[in-house]
N, C-alpha and C positions, 0 to 999 in steps of 0.2 A: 651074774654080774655083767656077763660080755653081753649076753640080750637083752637090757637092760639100758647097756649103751648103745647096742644098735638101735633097740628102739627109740632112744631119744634122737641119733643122728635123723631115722627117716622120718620122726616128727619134723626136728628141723629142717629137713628138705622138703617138706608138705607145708611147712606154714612159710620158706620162701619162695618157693614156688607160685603158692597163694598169694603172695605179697607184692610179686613178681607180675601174676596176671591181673590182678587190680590196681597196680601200678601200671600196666599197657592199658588196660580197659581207660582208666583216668585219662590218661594221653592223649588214646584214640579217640576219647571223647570231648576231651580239649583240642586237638587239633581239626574233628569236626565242626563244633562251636563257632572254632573260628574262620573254615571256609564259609559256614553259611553266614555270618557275620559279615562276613567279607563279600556276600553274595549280597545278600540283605541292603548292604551300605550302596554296594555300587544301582542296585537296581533304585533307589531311593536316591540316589545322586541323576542316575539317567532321566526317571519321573521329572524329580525337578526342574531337571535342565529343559523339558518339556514346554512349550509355548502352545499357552491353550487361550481360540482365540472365539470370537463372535461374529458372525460376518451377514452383508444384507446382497443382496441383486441389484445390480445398476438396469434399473427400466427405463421405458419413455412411460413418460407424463404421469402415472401416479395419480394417487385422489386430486383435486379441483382444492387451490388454494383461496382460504379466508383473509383476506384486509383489512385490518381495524385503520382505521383514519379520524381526525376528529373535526367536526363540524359546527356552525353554529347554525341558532333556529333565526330563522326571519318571517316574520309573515307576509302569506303569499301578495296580499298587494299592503302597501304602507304607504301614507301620505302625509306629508306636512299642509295643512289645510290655513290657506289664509284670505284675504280681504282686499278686493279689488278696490272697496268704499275707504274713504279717508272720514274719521271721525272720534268720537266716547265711545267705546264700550256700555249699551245699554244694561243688558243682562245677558246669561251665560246657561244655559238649562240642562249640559252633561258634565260632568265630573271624570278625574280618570276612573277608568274601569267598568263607565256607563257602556253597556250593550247599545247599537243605535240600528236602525234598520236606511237603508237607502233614500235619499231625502228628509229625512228627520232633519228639526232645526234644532242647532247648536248653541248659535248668539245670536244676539241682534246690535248693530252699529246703530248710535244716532249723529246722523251726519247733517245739519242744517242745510252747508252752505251746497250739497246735492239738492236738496228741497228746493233751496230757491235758484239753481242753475234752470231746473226741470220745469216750473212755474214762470220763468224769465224768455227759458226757451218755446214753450206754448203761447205766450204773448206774441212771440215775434214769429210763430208759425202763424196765429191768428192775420196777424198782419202781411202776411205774405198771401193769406190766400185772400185775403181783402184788394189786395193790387194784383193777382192772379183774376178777379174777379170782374176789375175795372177794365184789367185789360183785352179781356175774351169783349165784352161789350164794346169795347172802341174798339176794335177790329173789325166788328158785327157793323156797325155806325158806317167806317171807312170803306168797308167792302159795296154799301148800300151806294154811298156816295160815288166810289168808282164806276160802277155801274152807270151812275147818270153822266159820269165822264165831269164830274162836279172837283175831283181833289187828283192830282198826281200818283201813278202808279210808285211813283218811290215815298212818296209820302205812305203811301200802302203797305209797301215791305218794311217800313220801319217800322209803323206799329204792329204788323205781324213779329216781326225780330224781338220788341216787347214784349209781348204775348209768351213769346217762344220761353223770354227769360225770364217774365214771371213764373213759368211751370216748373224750369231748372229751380229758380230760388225756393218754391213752395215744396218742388222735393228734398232737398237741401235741410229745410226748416223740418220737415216727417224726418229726414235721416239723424239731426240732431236730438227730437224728442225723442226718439228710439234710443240714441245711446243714454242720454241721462235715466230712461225709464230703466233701461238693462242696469246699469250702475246703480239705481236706487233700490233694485233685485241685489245685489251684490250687498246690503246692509242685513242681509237674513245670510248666517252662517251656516249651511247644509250639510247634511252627509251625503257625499260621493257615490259611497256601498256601505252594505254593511260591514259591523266591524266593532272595534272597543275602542275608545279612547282610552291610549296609553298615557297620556301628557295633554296638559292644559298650562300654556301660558300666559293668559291673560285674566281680571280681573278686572271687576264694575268699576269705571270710571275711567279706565288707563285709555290712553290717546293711540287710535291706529292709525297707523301712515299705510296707506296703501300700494305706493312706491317701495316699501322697503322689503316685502315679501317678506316680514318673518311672521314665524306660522302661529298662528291663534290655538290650533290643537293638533296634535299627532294622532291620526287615526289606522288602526292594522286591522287587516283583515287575519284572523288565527285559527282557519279553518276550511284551505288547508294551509299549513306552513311549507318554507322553501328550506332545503339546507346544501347550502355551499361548498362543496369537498372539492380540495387540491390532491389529484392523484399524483403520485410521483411516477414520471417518464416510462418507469420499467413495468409501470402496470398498466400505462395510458390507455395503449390499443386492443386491451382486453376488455373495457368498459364500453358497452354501449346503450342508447337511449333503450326504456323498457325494461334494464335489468332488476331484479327486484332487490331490495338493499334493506338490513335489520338497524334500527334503529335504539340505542340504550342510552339511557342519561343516569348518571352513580346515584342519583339522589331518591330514583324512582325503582329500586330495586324489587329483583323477579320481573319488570314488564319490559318486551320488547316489543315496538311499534316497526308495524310494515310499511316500506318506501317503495318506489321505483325511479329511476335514471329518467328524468323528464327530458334532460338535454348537455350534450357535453360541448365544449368551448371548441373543438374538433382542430386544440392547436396547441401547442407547449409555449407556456411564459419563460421566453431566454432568461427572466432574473431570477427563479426560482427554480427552471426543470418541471414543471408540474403542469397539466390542464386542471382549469376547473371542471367540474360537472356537478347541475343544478337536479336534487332529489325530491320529489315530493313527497308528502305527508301530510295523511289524514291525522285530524283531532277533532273527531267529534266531541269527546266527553272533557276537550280544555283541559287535558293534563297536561301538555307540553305547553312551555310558557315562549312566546317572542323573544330570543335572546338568550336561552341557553347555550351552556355548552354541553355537548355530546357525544356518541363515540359510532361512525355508521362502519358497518362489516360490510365488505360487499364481495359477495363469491364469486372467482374467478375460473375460468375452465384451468382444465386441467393443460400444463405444458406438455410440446409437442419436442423435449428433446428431453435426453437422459437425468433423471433424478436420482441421487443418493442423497443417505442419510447425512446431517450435516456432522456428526463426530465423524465421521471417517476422515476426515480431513487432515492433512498431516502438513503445517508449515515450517518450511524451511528456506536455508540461501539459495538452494536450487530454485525455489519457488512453490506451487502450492500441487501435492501430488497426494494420491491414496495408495495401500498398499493391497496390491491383487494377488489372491491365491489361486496359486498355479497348480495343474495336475503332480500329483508328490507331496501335497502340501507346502511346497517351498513358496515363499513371499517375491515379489515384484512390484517394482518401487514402479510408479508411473505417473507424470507430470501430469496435469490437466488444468482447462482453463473453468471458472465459473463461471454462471451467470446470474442470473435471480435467486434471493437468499429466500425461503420461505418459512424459514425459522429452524422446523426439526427437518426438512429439506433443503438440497442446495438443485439448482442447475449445472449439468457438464455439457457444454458447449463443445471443449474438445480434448482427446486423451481416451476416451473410452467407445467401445463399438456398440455395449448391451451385454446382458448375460453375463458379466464378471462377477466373482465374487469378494465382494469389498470387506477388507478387514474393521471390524467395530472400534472406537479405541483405541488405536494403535497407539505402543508406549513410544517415547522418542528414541531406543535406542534402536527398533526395529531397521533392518538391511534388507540388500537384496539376499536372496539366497537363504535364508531366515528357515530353519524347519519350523510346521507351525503345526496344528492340533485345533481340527474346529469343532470346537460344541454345538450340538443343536439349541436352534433358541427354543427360550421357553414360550409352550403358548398362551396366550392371553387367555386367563378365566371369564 
């Protein structure tokens, strides 16, 4: 009976014992749990707190900036064409959009009362050299006579003085039948050069006044065409004659037509800030039309002072700065001034030396002193 009870006491002491050591195990395993827990959490709070950032190199000059600008088309020569003759409207023999070559006739004026100036004024040329005629022979006559000492030497000078102004009046009278002959030229409506007629404003029968200069037809030359571009100031001095310039109109998509800088205005319009400068353009095959509008790029060299990306940019009250990582990783706030914006580029005029490393992005609450974390960028596939 007594061993019977001992043996149940040293069970009992075996199974708390046991009880005892999986009761410590539990513990020790619970109170491991939770240093690494506790290790876990803080290392996951420190990561976070982590500023991981993207950063570029402030260089000089960089790729050679593109300008989209927009332009219209002109043709390279255009004229309003009209009628020096005052008259009807005979007939008319181009139409708009008649092709014409150089001296081709257009119209023709019937103008009478040119007829009968021109036929008025030959009459009275006629007549002029009929008394140019009389009076070469009476001088002939007078001079014979002088000779015999028969008539007065001033009687002599006078009819020579006749003579004289008959030859003025008889020039006088050619210089008139000249101009009506030129002006009865002037009832044939020509081409200049060649070209298209864009516009016809007249019409068989209607009355031309030749004094009024309004024009009988519009003629363009559309091969080659001119276009007009206003640079703005900040790009002015970078355009010069010869530069070659890409040419696209929305309507005519996939085709870009080649230009070149024929000539800049070599001066800024104080009401706008801009120079013009005039592009030429070939169009042999007449797809560009007189009168568009269109969109010319024109490549500029590359800038000669410090470029960054334009995110980098950070504005504030201070004014307009980027943030520079400094050896440690720590941030540095630094003010600078801009210059020309060239969309995913800006100009730094001043604030930066070169070779910094400019934060990508940067959030607003970034400071100095900033610990920061920079990823390498990704490269372009």
């Amino acid at each position: 009976m007594v061993d019977e009870t001992r043996r149940g006491v040293r069970r009992a002491k075996i199974v708390a014992v046991v009880v005892l050591v999986l009761l410590g195990v539990g513990a020790g395993r619970t109170v491991f749990m939770r240093m690494s827990n506790a290790k876990t959490l803080e290392t996951s709070a420190a990561e976070a707190n982590k500023q991981y950032v993207k950063t570029a190199t402030a260089k000089v000059g960089g790729e050679g900036q593109t300008v989209q600008l927009p332009g219209t088309l002109q043709g390279f020569v255009q004229a309003p064409l009209s009628s020096r003759a005052s008259g009807y409207l005979k007939r008319w023999t181009k139409d708009i959009g008649s092709r014409v070559e150089k001296g081709e006739l257009l119209a023709e004026i019937e103008s009478p009362e040119i007829d009968q100036q021109l036929s008025q004024a030959k009459a009275a040329r006629e007549q002029t050299a009929a008394s140019l005629a009389l009076a070469r022979s009476t001088v002939e006559r007078w001079e014979a006579l002088r000779k015999k000492d028969v008539v007065a030497q001033q009687e002599l000078d006078e009819k020579r003085s006749g003579f004289v102004q008959a030859q003025a009046n008889l020039a006088a009278a050619d210089a008139n039948v000249e101009r009506l002959r030129q002006l009865e030229a002037f009832k044939r409506v020509v081409a200049p050069f060649p070209g298209i007629i864009t516009r016809r404003n007249v019409d068989v029968g209607d009355l031309i006044d030749g004094g009024s200069g309004r024009p009988l037809f519009i003629l363009t030359q559309a091969d080659p065409l001119r276009v007009y571009v206003n640079v703005p100031q900040a790009y002015a001095h970078l355009v010069k004659p010869g530069q070659k310039v890409s040419i696209t109109q929305a309507e005519l998509r996939g085709r870009v037509f080649e230009g070149k800088v024929e000539r800049t205005a070599a001066a800024i319009d104080s009401a706008t800030r801009t120079m013009q400068i005039e592009i030429s353009l070939p169009n042999k095959d007449g797809a560009l039309l007189p009168g568009a509008y269109v969109q010319a790029s024109l490549p500029l060299a590359a800038s000669r002072d410090l470029v960054i990306p334009t995110n980098a940019l950070i504005f504030r009250s201070e004014g307009i700065q980027v943030a520079s990582v400094e050896a440690g990783g720590r941030v540095k706030l630094v003010g600078v001034k801009v210059g020309r914006n060239f969309g995913n580029t800006v100009e730094v005029l001043e604030g930066l030396k070169g070779g910094e490393q400019i934060v990508l992005n940067p959030p607003d609450s970034m400071a100095n002193g900033d610990q920061v974390t920079v990823v390498a960028a990704t490269p372009k596939g």
